[in-house]
VOGU-3710 file (C-alpha; in Angstrom, 3 decimals, decimal comma):
1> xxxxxxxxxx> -12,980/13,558/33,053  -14,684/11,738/35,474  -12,166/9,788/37,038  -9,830/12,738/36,613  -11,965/15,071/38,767  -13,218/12,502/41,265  -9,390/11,759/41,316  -8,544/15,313/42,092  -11,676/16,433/44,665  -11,098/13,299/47,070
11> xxxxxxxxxx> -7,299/12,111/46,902  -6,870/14,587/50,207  -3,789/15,692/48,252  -1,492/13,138/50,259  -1,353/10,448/47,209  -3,350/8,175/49,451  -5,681/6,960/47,164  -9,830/7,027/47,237  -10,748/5,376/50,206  -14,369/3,812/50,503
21> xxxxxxxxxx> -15,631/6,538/52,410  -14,584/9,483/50,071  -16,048/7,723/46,757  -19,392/7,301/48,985  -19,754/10,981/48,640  -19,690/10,657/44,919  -22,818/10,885/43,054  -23,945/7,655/41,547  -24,196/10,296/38,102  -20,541/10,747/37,875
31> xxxxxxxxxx> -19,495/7,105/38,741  -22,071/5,021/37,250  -20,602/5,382/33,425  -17,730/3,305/34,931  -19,124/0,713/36,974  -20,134/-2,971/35,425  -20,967/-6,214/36,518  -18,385/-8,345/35,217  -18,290/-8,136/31,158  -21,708/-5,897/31,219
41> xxxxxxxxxx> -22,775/-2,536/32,018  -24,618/-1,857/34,941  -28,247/-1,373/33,878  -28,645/2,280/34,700  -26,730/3,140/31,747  -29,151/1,484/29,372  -32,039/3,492/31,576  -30,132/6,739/30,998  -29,960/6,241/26,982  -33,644/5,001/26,784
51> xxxxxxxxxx> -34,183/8,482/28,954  -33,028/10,270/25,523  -29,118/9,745/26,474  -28,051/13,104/26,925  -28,527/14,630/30,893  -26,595/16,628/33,237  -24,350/14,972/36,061  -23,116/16,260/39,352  -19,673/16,581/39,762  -17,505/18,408/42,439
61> xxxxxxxxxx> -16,154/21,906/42,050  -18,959/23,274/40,610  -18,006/21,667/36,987  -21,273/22,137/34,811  -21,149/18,383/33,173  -23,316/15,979/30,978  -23,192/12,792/29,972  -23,814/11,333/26,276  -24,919/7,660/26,395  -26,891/7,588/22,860
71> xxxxxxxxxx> -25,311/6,578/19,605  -25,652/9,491/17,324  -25,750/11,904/20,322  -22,080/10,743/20,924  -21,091/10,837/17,621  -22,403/14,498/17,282  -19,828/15,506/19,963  -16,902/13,234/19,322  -17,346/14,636/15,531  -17,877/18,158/16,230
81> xxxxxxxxxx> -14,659/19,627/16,064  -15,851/23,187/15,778  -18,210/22,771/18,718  -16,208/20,960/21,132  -12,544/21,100/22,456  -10,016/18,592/23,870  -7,835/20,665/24,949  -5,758/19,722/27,733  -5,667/23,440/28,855  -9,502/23,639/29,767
91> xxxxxxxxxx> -9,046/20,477/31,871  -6,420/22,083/33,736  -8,699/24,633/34,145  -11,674/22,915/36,039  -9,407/20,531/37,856  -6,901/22,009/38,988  -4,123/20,353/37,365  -1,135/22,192/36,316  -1,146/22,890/32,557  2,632/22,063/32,525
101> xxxxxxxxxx> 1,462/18,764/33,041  0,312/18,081/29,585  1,302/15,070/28,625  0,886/16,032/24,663  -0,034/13,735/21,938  -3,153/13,687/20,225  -5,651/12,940/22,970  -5,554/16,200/23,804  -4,817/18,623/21,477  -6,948/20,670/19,342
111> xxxxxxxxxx> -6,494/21,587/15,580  -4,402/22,890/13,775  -1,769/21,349/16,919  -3,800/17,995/16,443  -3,543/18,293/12,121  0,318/18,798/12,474  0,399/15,357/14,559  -1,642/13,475/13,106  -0,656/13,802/9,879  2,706/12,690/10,362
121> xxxxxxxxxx> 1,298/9,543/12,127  -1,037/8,251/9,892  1,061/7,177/7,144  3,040/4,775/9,677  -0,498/3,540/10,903  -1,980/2,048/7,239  -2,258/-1,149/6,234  0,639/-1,107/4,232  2,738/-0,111/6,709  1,574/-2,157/9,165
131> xxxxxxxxxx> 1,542/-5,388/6,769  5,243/-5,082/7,146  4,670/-6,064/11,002  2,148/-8,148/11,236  4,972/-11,156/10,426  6,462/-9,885/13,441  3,215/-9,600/15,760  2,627/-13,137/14,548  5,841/-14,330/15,681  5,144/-12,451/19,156
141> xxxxxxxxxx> 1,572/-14,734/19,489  3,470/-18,061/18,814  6,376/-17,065/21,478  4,207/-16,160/23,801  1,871/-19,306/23,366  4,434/-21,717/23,195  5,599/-20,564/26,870  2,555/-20,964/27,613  3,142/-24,678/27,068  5,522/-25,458/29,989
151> xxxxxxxxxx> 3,868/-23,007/32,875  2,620/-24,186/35,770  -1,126/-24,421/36,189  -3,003/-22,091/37,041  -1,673/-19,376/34,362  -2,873/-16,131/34,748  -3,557/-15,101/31,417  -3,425/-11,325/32,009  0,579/-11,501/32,959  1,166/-14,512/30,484
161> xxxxxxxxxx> -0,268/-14,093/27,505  -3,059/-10,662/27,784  0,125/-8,466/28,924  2,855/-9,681/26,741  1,419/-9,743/23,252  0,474/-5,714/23,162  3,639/-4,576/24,915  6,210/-6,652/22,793  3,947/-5,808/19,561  3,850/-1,647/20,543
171> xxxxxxxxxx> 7,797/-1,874/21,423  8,503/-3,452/18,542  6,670/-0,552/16,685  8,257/2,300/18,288  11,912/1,109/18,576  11,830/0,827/22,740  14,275/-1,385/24,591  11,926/-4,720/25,714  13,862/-4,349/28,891  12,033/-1,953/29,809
181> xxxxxxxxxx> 8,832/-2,721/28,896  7,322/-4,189/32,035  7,994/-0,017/33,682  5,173/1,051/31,060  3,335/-1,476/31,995  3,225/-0,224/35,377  2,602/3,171/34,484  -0,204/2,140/31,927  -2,341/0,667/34,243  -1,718/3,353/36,944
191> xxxxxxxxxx> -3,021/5,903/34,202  -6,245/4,501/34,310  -7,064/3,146/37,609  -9,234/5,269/39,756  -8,283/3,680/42,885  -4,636/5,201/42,905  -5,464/8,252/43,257  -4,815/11,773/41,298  -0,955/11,755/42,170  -0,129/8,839/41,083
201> xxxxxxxxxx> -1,900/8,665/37,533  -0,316/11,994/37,064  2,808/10,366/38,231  2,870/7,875/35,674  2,510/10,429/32,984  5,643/12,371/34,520  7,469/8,902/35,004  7,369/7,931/31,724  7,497/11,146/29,846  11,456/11,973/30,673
211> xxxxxxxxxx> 12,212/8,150/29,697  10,825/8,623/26,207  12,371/11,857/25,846  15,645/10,012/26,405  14,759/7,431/23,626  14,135/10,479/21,074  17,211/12,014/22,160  19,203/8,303/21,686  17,000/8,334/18,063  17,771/11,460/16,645
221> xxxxxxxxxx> 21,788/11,012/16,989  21,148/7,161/15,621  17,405/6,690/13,973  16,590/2,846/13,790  14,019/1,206/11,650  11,222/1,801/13,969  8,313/4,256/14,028  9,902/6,698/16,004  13,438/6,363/14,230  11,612/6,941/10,898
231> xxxxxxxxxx> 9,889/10,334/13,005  13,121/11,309/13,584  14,559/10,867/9,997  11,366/12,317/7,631  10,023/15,304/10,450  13,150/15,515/13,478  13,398/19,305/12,561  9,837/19,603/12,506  8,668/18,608/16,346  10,175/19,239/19,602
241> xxxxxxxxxx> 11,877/16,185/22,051  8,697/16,604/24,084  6,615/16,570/21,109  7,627/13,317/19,916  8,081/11,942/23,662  3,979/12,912/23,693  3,340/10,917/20,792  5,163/7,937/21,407  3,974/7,947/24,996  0,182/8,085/23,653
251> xxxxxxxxxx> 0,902/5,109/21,627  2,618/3,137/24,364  -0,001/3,110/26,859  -3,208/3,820/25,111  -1,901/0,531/22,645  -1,015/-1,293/26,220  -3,810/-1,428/28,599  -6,751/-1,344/26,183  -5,296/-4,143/24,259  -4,379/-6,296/27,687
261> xxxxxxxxxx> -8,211/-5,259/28,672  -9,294/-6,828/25,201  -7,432/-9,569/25,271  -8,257/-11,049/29,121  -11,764/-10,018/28,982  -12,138/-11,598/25,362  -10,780/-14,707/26,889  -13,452/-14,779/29,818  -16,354/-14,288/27,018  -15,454/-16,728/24,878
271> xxxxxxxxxx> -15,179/-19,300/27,777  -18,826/-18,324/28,505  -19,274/-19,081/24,457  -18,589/-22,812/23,897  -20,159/-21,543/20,352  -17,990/-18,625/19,623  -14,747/-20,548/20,823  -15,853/-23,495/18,675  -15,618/-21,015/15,731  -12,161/-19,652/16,198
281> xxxxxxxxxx> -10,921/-23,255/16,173  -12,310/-23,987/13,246  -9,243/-23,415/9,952  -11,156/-22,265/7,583  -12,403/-18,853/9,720  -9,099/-17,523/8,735  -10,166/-16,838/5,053  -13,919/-17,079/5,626  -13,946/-14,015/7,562  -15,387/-15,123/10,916
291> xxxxxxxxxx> -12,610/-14,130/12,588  -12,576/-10,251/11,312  -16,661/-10,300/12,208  -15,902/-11,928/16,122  -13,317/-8,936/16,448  -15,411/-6,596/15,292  -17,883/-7,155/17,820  -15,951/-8,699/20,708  -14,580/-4,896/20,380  -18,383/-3,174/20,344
301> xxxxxxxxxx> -19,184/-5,477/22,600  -16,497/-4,835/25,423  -15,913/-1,502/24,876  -13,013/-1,227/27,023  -12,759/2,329/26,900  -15,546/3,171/29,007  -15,674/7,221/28,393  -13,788/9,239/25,698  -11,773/12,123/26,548  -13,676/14,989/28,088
311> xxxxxxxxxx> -14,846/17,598/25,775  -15,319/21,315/26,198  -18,132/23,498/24,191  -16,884/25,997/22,842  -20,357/27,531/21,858  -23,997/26,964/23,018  -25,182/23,966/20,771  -27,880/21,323/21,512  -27,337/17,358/21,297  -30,394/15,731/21,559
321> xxxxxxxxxx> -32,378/18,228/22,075  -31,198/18,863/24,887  -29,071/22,723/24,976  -25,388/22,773/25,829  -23,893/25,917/26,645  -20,679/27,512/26,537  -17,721/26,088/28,985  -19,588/22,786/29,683  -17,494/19,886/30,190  -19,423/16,560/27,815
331> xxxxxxxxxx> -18,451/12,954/28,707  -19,282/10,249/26,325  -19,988/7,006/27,359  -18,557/4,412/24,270  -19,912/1,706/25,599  -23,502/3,358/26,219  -23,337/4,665/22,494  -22,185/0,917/21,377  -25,152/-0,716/22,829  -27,897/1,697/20,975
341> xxxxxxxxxx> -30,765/-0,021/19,633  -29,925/2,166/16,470  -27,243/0,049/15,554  -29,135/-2,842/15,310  -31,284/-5,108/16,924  -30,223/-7,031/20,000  -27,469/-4,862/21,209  -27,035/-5,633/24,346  -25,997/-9,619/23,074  -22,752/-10,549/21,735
351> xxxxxxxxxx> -23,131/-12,164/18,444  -19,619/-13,506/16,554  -22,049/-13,492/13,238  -23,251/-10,124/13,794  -22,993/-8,040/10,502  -20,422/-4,251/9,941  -21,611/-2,506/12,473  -20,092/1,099/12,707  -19,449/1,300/16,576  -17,483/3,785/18,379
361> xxxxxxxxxx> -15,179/1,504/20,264  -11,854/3,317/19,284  -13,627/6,929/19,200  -15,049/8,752/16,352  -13,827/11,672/14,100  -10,496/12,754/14,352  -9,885/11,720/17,261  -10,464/7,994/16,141  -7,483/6,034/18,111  -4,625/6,002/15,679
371> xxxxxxxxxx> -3,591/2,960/16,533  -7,102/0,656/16,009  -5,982/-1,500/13,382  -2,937/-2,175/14,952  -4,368/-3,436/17,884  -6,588/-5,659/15,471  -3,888/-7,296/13,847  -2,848/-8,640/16,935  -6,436/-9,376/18,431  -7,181/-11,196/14,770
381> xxxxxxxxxx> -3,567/-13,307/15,801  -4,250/-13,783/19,356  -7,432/-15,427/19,927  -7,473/-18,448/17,259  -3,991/-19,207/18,217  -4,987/-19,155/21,826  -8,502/-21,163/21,366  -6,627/-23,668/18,989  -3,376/-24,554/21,280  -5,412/-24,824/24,134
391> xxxxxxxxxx> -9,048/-26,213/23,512  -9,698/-27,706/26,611  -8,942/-24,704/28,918  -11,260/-23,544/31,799  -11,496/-21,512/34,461  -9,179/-21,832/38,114  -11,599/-20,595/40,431  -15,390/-20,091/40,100  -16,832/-17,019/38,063  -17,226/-14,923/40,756
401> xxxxxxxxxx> -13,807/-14,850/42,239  -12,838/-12,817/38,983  -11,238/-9,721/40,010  -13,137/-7,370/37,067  -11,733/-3,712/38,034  -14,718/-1,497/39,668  -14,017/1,907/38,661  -12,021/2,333/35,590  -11,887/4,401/31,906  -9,957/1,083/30,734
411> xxxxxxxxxx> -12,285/-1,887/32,167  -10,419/-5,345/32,896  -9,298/-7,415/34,884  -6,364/-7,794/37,584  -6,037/-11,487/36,999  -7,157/-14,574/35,324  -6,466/-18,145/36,454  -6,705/-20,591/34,193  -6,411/-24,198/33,704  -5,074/-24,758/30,270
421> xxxxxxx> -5,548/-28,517/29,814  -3,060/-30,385/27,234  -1,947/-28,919/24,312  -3,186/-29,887/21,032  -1,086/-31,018/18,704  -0,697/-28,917/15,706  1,351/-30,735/13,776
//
């Protein structure tokens, strides 16, 4: 909502992008939940959540906002289904988007439109189902490693490796052609990245959307064996072209970037961590469970997803103490909530031993992201691989020539060089 709003109030309606000046007249407020200094939040969002986490925010247009930064405070929105709507409609409504721009799914939908969704997307999301690819997403880490093997040093990571593993893994789930997969990564990032402007993350939505519709239209005169394909054989009669165009389009790049994000940035920490990359090399974390416990937090930790989609109160209700009145617009901040003291002690630390933490890194509610253990399976793949063909790799260029992204829902990072050092030899 942030983004989307800044995006729309200071674009100058041209498609020419925020310039420096125009974000300077900004408040700090509505940017700051985006803004980090490399891996880590920028400290005002601790201050804000030690304030009691829940405070109003200026935003442009005369939007009436807040900003949830405390763990149970964010949990009481994301959770409140009765109190709060997601409903692309309202966000239309405050700024000034077109409602026929909806790009569907479940992001944005409401019950009983978000029931009828997700209940015909769960089933293809459990860990039976998904058991039944993970051979596959394994075989996608060990191509895309190998080729690792002959590149010329530096690799960046992001376009070699980060980039590759998610968008083979989510084609391979929906049934898409993998010729065209390096278009949605295009339009992925573009989705997310403040800096382009209103138009053109709007522009990816209505890029991609008439694509997939094609696909659905290809699937429903000759279903295959992927997710959509089975859509289109157990509920075709039951959802529109554009319905099922929304879904798969949801999956594609919500799967994409924050996956890429998660796998580059993961990269960077653990070549901070001598300690933690020491442990994925080690065999037996496979069936010890270290490696399920280092996802787990490298994912509370990071917190990709900065903010959660925007949610409307339907009613007065207070969070926090703190009142929240009808028509308000509430932003959470995920990666505010994931650092709470609540959770445990020593939040703001990443620790690969750190015990089940509940954290709110794919959402909370029903609007949990679909697609989380998907994008586990192939984090739980990609890292020991990585750490174990390549134990000796470093940096290119010195830690602060990283290219982190400044202001962006999905944080990560444009590129990152590496020298890979010789492959080990695993026999």
């Amino acid at each position: 909502m942030i983004a989307l709003i800044a995006r729309r109030a200071f674009s100058g309606g041209g498609g020419g992008g925020l310039s420096s000046a125009k974000l300077s007249l900004l408040p700090d407020s509505a940017l700051m939940p985006l803004k980090r200094d490399g891996l880590v939040p920028v400290a005002e969002l601790a201050e804000h959540r030690e304030r009691g986490g829940v405070e109003r925010i200026k935003l442009p247009l005369g939007v009436r906002a807040w900003l949830i930064t405390g763990y149970e405070e964010a949990k009481a929105v994301l959770g409140g289904t009765a109190a709060f709507s997601n409903d692309f409609r309202q966000l239309a409504g405050v700024a000034g988007f077109d409602a026929d721009q909806d790009p569907g799914g479940l992001g944005f939908s409401d019950p009983p439109q978000h029931t009828r969704l997700r209940r015909v997307l769960t089933p293809e999301f459990t860990g039976r189902r998904l058991s039944r690819l993970a051979p596959r997403i394994e075989g996608i880490v060990t191509e895309t490693i190998d080729a690792l093997v002959t590149a010329t040093e530096p690799v960046d990571l992001v376009a070699a490796f980060a980039l590759p593993i998610p968008s083979l893994s989510i084609c391979e789930l929906l049934g898409v052609p993998y010729a065209d997969r390096e278009d949605f990564q295009r339009l992925s990032t573009a989705r997310f990245d403040m800096l382009e402007g209103a138009e053109a993350s709007l522009a990816a939505v209505n890029d991609s959307l008439p694509y997939l519709r094609g696909i659905v239209e290809a699937q429903r005169r000759e279903p295959g064996e992927g997710l959509l394909g089975r859509l289109v054989r157990d509920h075709g009669d039951e959802f529109t072209d554009q319905e099922l165009a929304g879904l798969a389009d949801g999956l594609l790049t919500g799967g994409l970037e924050t996956t890429t994000s998660m796998l580059a940035l993961g990269t960077v920490l653990l070549l901070q961590d001598p300690a933690a990359m020491a442990l994925l090399r080690d065999e037996e974390s496979a069936t010890n469970g270290a490696v399920d416990k280092f996802v787990e937090e490298l994912l509370r930790y990071l917190t990709v997803v900065q903010v959660a989609f925007p949610r409307f109160a339907r009613e007065d209700i207070e969070i926090g103490g703190t009142l929240i009145e009808r028509g308000d617009v509430v932003v959470c901040s995920l990666t505010g909530a994931n650092r709470d003291a609540r959770l445990g002690a020593d939040m703001e630390t990443f620790d690969p031993h750190r015990g089940s933490v509940h954290h709110v890194a794919f959402g909370f509610g029903i609007h949990r992201c679909v697609g989380a253990e998907l994008a586990k399976i192939e984090l739980r793949a990609a890292f020991p691989a990585l750490v174990r063909r390549f134990p000796d790799m470093k940096l290119a260029v010195a830690p602060e020539e990283l290219s982190y992204r400044k202001r962006s829902i999905v944080h990560g990072i444009d590129r990152l060089p590496i020298d890979l050092g010789a492959p080990a030899d695993l026999g």
